[in-house]
C-alpha positions as CSV (number, residue, x, y, z in Angstrom):
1,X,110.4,68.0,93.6
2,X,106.5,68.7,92.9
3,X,105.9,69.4,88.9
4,X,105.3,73.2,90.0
5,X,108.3,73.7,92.3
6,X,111.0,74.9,90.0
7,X,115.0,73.1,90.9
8,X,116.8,75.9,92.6
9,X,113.6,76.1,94.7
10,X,113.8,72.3,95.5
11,X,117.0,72.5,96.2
12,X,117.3,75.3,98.7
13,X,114.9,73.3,100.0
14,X,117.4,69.8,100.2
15,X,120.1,71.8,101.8
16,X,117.7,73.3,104.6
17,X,116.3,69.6,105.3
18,X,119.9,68.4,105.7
19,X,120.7,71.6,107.9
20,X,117.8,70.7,109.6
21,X,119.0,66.7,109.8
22,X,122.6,67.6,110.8
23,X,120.9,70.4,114.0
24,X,118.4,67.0,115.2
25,X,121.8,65.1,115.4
26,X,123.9,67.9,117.1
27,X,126.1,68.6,114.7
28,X,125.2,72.1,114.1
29,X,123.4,74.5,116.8
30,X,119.5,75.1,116.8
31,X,119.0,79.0,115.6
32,X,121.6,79.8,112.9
33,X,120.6,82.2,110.7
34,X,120.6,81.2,107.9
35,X,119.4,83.9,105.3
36,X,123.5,84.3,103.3
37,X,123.1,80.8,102.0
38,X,123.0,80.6,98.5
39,X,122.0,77.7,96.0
40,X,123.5,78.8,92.2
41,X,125.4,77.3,89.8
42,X,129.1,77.6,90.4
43,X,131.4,80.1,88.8
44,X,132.9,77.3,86.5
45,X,130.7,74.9,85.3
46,X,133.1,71.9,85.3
47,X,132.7,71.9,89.0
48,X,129.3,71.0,88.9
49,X,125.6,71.8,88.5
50,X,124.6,73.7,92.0
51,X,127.2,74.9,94.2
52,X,126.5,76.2,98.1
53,X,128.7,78.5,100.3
54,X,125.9,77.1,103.4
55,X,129.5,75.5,105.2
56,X,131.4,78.8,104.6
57,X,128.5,80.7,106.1
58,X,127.6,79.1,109.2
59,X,130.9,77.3,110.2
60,X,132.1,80.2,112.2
61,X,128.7,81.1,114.3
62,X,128.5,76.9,114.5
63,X,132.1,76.9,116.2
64,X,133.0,74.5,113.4
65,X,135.9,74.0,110.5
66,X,133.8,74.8,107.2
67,X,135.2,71.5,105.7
68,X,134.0,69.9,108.6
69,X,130.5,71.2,108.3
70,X,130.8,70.6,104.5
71,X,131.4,66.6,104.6
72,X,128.6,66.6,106.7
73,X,126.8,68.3,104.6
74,X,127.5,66.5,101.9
75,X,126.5,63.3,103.3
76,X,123.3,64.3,103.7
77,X,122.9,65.5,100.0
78,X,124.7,62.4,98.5
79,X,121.8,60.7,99.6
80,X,119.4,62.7,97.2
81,X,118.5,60.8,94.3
82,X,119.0,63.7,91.7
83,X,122.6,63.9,92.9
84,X,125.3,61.8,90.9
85,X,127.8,64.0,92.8
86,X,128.6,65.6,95.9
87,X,131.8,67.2,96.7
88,X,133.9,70.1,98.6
89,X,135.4,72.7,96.9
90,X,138.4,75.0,98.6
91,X,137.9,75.6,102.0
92,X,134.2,74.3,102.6
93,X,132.4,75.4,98.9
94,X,130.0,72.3,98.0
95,X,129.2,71.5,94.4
96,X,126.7,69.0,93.1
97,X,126.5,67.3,90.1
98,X,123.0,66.1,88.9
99,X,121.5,63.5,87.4
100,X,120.0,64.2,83.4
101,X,116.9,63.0,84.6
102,X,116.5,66.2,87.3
103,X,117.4,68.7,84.5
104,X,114.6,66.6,82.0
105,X,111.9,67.0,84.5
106,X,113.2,70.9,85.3
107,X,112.3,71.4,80.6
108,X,109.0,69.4,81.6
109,X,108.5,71.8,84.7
110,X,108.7,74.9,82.3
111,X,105.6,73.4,80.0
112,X,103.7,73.0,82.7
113,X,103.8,76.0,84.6
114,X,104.3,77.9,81.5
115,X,104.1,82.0,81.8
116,X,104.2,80.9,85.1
117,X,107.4,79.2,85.3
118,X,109.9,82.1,87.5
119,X,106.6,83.5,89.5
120,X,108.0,83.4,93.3
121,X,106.1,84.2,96.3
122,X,109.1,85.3,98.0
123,X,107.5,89.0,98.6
124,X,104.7,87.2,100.8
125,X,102.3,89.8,99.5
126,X,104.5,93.0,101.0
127,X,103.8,96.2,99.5
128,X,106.4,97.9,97.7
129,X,105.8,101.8,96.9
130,X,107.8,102.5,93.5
131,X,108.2,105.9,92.6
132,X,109.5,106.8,89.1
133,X,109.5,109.5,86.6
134,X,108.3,112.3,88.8
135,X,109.4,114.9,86.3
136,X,107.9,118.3,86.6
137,X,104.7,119.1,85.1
138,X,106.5,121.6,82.2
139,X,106.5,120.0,79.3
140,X,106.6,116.8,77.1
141,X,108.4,113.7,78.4
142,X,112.2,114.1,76.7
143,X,114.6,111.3,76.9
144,X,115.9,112.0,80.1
145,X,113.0,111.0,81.3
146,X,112.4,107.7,79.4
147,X,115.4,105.7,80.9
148,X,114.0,105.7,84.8
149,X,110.2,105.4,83.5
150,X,111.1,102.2,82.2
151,X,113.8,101.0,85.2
152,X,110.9,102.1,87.2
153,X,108.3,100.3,85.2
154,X,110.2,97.1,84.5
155,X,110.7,96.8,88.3
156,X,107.3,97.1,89.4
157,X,106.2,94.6,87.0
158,X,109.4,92.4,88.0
159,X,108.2,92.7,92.4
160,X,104.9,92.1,91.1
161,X,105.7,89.1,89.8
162,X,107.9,88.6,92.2
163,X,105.5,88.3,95.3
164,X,104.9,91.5,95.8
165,X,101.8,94.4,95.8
166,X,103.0,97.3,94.1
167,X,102.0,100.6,93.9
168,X,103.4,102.6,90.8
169,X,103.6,105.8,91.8
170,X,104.2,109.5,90.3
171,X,104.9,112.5,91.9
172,X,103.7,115.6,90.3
173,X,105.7,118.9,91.3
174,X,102.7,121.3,90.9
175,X,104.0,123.9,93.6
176,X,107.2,126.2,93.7
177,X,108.5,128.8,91.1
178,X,108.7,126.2,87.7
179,X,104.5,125.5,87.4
180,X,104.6,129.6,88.3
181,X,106.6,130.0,85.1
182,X,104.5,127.6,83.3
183,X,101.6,129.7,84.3
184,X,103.2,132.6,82.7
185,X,104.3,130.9,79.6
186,X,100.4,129.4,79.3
187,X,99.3,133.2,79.5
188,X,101.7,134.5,77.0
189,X,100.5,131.8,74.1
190,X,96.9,132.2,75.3
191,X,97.5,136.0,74.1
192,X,98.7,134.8,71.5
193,X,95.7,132.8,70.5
194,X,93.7,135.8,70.6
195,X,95.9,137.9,68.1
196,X,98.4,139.6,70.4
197,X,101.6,140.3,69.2
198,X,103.8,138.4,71.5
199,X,107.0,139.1,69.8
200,X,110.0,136.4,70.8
201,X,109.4,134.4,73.7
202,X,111.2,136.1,76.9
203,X,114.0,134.7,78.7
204,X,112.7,132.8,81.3
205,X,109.7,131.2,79.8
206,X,109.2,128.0,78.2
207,X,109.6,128.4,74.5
208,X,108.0,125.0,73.4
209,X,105.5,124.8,70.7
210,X,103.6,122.5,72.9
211,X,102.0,125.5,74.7
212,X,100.8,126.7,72.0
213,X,97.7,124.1,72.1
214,X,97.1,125.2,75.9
215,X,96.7,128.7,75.4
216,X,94.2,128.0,72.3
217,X,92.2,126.0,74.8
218,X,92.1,128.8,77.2
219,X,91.5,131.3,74.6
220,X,88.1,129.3,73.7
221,X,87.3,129.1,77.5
222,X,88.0,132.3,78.8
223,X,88.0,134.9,75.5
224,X,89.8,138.3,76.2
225,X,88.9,137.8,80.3
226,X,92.2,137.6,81.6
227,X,94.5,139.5,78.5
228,X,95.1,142.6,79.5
229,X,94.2,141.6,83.5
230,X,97.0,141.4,86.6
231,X,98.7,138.6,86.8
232,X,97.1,137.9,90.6
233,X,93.6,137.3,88.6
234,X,95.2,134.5,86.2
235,X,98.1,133.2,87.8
236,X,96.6,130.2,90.3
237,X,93.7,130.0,87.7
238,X,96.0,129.4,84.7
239,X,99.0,127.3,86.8
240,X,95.7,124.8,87.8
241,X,94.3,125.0,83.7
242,X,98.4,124.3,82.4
243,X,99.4,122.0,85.4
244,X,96.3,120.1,84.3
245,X,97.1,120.0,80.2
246,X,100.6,118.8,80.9
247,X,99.6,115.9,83.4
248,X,97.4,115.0,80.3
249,X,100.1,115.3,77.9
250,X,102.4,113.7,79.8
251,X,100.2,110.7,80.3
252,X,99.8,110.0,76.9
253,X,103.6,110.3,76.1
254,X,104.4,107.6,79.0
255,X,101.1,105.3,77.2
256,X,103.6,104.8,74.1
257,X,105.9,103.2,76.2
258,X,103.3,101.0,77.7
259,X,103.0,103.0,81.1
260,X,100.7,103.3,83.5
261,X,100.5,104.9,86.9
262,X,98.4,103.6,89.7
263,X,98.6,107.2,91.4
264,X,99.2,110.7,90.6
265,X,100.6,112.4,94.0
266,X,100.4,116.1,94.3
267,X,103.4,118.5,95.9
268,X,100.3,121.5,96.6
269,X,97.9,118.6,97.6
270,X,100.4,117.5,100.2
271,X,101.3,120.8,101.5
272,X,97.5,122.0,101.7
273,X,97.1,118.6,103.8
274,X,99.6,119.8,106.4
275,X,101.9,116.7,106.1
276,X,105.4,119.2,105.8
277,X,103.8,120.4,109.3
278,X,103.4,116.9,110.5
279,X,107.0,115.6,109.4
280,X,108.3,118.7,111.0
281,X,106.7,117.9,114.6
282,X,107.4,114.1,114.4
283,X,111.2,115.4,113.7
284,X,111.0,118.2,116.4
285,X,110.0,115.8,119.2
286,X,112.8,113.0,118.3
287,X,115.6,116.3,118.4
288,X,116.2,115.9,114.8
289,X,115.0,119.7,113.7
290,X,116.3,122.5,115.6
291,X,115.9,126.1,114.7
292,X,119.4,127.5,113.3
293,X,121.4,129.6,111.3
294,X,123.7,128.1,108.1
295,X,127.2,128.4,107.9
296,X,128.2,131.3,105.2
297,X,128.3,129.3,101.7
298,X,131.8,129.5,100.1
299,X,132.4,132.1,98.3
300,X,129.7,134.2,99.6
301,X,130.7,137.5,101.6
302,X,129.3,139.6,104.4
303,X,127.6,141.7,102.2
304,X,126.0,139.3,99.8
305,X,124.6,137.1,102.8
306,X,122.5,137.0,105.3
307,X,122.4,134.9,108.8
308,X,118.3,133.7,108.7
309,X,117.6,131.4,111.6
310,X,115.7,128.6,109.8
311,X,114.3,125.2,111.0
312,X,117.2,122.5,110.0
313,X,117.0,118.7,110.2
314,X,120.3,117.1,111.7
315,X,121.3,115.7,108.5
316,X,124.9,115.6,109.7
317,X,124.5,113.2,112.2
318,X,123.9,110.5,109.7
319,X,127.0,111.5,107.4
320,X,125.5,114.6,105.6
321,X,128.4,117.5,105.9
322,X,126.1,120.1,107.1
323,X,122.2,120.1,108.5
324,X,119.5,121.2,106.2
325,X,116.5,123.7,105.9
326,X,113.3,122.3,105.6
327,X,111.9,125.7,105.2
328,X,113.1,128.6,103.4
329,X,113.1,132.2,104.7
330,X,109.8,133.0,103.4
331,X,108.6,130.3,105.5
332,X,107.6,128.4,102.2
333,X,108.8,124.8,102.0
334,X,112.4,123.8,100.6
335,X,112.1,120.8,97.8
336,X,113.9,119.2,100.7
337,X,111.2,119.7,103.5
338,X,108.6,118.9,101.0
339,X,109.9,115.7,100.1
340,X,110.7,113.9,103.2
341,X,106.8,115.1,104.2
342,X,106.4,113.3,100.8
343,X,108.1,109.9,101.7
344,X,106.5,110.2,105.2
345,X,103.1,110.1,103.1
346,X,104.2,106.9,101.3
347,X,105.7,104.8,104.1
348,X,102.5,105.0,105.9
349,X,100.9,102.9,102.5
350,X,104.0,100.7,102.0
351,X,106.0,98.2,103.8
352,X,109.2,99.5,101.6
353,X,110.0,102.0,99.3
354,X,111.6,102.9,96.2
355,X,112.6,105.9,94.0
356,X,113.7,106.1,90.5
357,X,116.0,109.2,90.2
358,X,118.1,111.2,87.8
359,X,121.6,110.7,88.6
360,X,121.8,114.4,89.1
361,X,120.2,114.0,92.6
362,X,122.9,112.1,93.6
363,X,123.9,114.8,96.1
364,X,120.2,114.9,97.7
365,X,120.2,111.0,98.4
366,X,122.0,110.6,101.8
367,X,119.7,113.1,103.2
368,X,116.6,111.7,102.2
369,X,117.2,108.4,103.3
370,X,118.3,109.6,106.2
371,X,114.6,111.6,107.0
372,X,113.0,108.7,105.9
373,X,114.6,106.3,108.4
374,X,113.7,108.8,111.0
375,X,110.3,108.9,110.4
376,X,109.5,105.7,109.7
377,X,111.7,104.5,113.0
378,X,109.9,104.8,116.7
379,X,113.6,106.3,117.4
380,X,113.8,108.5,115.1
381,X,117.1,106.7,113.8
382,X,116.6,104.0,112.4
383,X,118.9,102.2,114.4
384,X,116.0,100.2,116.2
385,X,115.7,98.1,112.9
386,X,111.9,99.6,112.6
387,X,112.5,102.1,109.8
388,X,110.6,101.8,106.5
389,X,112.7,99.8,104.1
390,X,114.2,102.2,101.3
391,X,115.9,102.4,98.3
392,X,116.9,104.7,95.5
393,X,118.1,104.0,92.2
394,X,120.1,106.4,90.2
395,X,120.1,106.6,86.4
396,X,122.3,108.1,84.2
397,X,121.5,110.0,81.5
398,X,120.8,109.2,77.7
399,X,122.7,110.5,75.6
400,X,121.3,110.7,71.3
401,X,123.2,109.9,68.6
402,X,122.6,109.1,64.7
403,X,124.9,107.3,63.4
404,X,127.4,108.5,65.6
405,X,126.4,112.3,65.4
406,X,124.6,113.7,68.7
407,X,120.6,114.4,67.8
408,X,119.5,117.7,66.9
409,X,116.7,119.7,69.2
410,X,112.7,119.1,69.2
411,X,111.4,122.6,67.8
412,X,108.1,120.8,69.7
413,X,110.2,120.7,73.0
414,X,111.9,124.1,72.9
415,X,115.4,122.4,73.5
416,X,115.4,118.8,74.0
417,X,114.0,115.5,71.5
418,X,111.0,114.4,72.8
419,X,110.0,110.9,74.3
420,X,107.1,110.7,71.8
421,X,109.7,111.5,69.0
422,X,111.9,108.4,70.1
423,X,109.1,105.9,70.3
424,X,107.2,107.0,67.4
425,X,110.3,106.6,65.1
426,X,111.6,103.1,66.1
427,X,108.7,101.4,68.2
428,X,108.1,101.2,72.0
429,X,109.3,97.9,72.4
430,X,113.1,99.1,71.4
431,X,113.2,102.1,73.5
432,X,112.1,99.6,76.1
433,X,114.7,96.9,75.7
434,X,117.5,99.3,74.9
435,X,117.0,101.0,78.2
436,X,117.3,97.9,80.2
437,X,120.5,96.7,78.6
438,X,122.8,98.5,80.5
439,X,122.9,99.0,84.5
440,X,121.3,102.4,85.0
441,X,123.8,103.5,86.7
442,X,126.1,104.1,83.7
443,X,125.8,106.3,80.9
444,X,124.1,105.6,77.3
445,X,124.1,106.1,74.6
446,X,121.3,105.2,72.2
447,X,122.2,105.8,68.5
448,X,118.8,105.8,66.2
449,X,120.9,103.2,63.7
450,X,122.1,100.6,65.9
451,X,119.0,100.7,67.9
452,X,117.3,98.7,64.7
453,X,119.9,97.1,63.3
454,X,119.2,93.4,62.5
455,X,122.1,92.2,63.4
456,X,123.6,89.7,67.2
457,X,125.7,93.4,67.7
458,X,122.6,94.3,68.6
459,X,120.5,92.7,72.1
460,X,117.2,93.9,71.4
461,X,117.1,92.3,67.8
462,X,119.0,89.5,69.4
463,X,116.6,88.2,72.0
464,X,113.2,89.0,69.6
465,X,115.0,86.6,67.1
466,X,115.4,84.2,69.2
467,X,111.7,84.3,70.0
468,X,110.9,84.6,66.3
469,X,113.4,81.6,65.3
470,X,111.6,79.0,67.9
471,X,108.5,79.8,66.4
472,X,110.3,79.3,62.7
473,X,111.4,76.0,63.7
474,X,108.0,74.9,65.3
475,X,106.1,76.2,61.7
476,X,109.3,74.0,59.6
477,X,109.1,70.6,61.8
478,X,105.0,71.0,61.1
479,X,105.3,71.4,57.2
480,X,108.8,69.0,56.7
481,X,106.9,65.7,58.7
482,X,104.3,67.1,60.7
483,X,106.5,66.9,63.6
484,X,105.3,68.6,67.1
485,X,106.9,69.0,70.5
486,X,106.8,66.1,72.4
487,X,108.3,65.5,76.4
488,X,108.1,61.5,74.9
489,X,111.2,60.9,74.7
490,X,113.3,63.8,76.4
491,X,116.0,61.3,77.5
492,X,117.3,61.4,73.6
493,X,118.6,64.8,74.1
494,X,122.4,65.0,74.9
495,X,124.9,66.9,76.8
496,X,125.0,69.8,74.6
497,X,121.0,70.1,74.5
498,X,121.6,70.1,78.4
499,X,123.4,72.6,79.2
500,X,120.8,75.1,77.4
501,X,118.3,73.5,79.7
502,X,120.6,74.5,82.7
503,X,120.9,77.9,81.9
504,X,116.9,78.3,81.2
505,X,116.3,76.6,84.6
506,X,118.6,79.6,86.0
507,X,115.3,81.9,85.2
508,X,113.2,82.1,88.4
509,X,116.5,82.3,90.6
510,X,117.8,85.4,89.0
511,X,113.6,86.2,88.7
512,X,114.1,86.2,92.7
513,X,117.4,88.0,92.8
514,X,117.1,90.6,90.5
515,X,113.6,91.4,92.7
516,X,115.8,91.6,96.0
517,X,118.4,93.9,94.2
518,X,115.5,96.6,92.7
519,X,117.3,95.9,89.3
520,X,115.2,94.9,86.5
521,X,118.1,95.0,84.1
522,X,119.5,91.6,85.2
523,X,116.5,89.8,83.1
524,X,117.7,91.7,80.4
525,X,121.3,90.6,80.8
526,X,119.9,86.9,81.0
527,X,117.9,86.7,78.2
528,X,120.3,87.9,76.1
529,X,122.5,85.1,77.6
530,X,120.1,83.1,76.8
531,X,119.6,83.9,73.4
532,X,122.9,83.7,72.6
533,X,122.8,79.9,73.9
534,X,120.1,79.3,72.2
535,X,121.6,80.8,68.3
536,X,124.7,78.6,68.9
537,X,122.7,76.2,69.5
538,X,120.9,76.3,66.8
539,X,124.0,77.3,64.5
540,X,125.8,73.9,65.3
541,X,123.0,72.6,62.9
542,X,124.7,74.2,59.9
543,X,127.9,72.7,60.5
544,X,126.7,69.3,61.7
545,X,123.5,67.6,60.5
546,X,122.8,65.5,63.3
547,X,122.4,68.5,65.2
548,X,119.5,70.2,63.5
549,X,116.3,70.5,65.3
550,X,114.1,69.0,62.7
551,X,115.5,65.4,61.6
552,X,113.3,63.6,59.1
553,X,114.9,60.1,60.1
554,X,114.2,60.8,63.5
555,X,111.0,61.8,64.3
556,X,111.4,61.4,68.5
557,X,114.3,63.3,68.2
558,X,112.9,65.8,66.9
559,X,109.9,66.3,68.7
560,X,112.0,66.5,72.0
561,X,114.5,68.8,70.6
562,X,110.9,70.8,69.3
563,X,110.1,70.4,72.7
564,X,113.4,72.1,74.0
565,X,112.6,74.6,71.2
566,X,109.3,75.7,72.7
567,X,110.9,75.7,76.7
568,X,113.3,78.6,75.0
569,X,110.8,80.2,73.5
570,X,108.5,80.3,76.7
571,X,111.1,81.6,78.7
572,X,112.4,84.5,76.4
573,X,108.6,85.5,76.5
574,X,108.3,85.3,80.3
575,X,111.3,87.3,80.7
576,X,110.2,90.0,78.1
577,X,106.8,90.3,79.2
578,X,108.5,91.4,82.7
579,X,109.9,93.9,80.8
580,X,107.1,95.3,79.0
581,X,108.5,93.8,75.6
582,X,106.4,92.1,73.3
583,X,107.4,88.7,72.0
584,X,107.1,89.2,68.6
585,X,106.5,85.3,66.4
586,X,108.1,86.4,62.8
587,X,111.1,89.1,61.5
């Protein structure tokens, strides 16, 4: 193992050498596939270090017994010198046991590479498109909002470090009835502005204070030019000047949180480019839009409906329960029509994509990824294996609490509490964490209290202590003996100092995992494993003096278990940093 290739790395690599070994012998065929082995520590720890299911996977394609592959197998990895240990497990499971030594040089491993140490090339330099908030261009960011901009953002930072170009992109929804209203609403405060009476704000216009800004800007561009004029003379004029103020607005709100886009897509941009047009021919010549009339809805009568031929992809022939318009009777673009155009755009810039979604498009998602496979495929299925890689990732709602009590309006908003509110109130770096510690997928809650409560009930606080506690003990060993981390004398460290080193060597596997799964949350959920490992371990030095990192009498000791301190530390860093948390040195 080279001082830069981290354990479960060098160890895949073992078991494809003695794979390798046992196909130049015979034993196994040339050609498995191989890609569902896995090399991770097994369930229960007092089987072992590493456990592999390589005998379990390829037995059957091999024509073998999986316990005979496996004392093959294990054969060849007894003969590794980091391996005390080799045995079977069940019906062909392998688990290894290693030697102290491997797990010492795995601490020394983390010094050297450092903020390095999980970085994986395993994207091979693929670009990933990843597509998150998207929300329309109406209004402040509100929480609903801030749980996918920072699953999406904590991802793309994750494939990034992962291997992978990324391109963090936002779609902005600047065409179709809501930036219409927004227009309206714009005029009504700019008349405003210039003294109108504009009495209550009408049903059907946004009532947030935010506008209020926008139409003074007008006001002091434009005077009394468009007041009293049709709407026809202001309406494209002020949907451009408000679309424009919001994508501003909006942009600074997603800066607290640390966010950044790479590109700002536009819905009229893509339409005036002709791309729906484009995704509709592709789709036309593979038989996969046909011109037709929808089945009545339910509930609807003769006289409240209307047959309308209109151009429908065959949605139900990958599972959808009925085809859908990419048009509407106007001839204007459906969301739906727009969108798949939209995805067509990206695959053409990506070699897989990903959306961050509200869980309220659940219903939208079969059809979508159903488009997309047929326009990324040459057969317009995606059955030929050609298709555009693609993903979406739903996320649950947020739901605002103070101690216990939901969270009253934004007057600011109109009717919802504000991003900018939340951030400004208890920091960016707990809105981040706190979205990541659940899996988006199920609901939140996010109570201002607990949120900055110091106390282990609480993850955020949990894992920043832990940073802010290695640091603690690094200042204490300096002032009580001028002791300093040291890899001296690493071999002094015992079984219980160990394990913590196992679990931190876990890092750049579950680095690599949680980049194949598109879910960011999983570093969360280790480094607040980690942490925890790390207080207890720390805690047995209350009880038990021998334990306590800083040992006047032993001054090796100490600087190795300082050492061991500072590999913790590192690795909580790393891990937040990949979430866009900072690593803060004191609490």
């Amino acid at each position: 193992m080279s001082k830069t290739e981290t354990l479960y790395a060098a160890f895949t690599g073992h078991l494809h050498a003695a794979l390798d070994a046992l196909e130049a012998a015979g034993t196994l065929p040339a050609g498995l596939k191989r890609g569902a082995i896995t090399v991770e520590p097994p369930r229960d720890t007092s089987h072992g270090d590493l456990s592999t299911n390589a005998a379990m996977v390829l037995a059957k394609p091999a024509g073998l017994k999986p316990r005979d592959l496996a004392e093959a197998l294990v054969a060849e990895l007894g003969k590794l010198e980091q391996v005390t240990s080799a045995e079977i497990a069940g019906p062909g499971f392998i688990n290894l046991r290693l030697s102290a030594a491997t797990w010492l040089a795995e601490l020394r491993a983390i010094a050297v590479l450092g903020a390095d140490y999980g970085r994986s090339t395993m994207g091979g330099g693929s670009t990933v498109n990843v597509e998150y908030v998207s929300a329309n261009p109406t209004g402040p960011m509100h929480m609903g909002h801030c749980r996918g901009a920072v699953v999406g953002d904590a991802l793309a930072t994750l494939l990034e470090y992962a291997g992978h170009k990324v391109i963090k992109e936002y779609y902005v929804n600047d065409a179709g009835g809501q930036v219409q209203v927004l227009a309206r609403s714009a005029h009504l405060r700019y008349r405003e502005a210039l003294g109108h009476d504009v009495g209550a704000i009408p049903e059907g216009l946004y009532p947030g204070e935010y506008l209020i800004p926008v139409g003074q800007q007008l006001a002091a561009e434009f005077g009394d030019a468009y007041a009293a004029a049709p709407e026809s003379e202001w309406l494209a004029l002020f949907q451009a000047k408000a679309v424009a103020a919001m994508l501003a607005m909006i942009k600074d709100d997603l800066a607290l949180l640390g966010i950044h886009h790479d590109l700002f897509s536009s819905e009229a941009e893509l339409q005036a480019s002709g791309k729906p047009d484009e995704a509709e021919a592709w789709l036309r010549s593979k038989g996969l839009v046909y011109d037709g009339v929808l089945e009545a809805p339910k509930g609807k009568t003769l006289d409240d409906w209307e047959a309308v031929e209109l151009p429908l992809f065959r949605s139900t022939r990958f599972g959808d329960d009925q085809d859908r318009p990419i048009k509407k009777s106007d001839g204007t673009w459906t969301y739906f029509g727009a969108d798949l155009a939209y995805h067509f755009q990206k695959a053409q810039n990506a070699d897989a994509l990903v959306d961050i979604w509200g869980a309220d498009h659940a219903g939208t998602v079969k059809r979508i990824k159903a488009a997309v496979a047929a326009l990324t495929s040459k057969d317009g299925t995606g059955a030929d294996g050609e298709a555009t890689p693609f993903e979406i990732k739903l996320v649950q709602m947020v739901q605002l609490l103070r101690n216990g009590e939901p969270v009253k309006m934004s007057k600011r908003s109109g009717n919802f509490v504000t991003l900018a509110d939340v951030v400004k109130e208890v920091g960016k770096d707990v809105v981040r964490f706190t979205m990541l510690t659940r899996k988006p997928e199920a609901q939140m809650d996010f109570d201002f209290a607990k949120v900055v409560e110091a106390s282990k009930d609480n993850p955020v606080f949990y894992v920043q202590y832990a940073n802010a506690r290695v640091h603690s003990t690094l200042r204490k060993g300096l002032a009580e003996g001028g002791f300093t981390p040291s890899p001296d004398h690493l071999e002094l460290l015992g079984e219980e100092e160990l394990e913590l080193v196992k679990l931190a060597a876990q890092f750049p596997r579950i680095v690599e995992a949680a980049a194949a799964a598109r879910e960011a949350h999983r570093i969360a959920f280790f480094l607040g494993d980690l942490a925890a490992a790390f207080h207890g371990y720390w805690n047995l030095g209350n009880d038990r003096v021998e334990k306590r990192f800083v040992n006047a009498q032993d001054g090796n000791l100490t600087s190795a278990r300082l050492f061991l301190a500072a590999q913790i530390g590192q690795l909580v860093r790393n891990g937040l940093a990949l979430l866009g948390v900072e690593a803060v040195e004191e609490m």
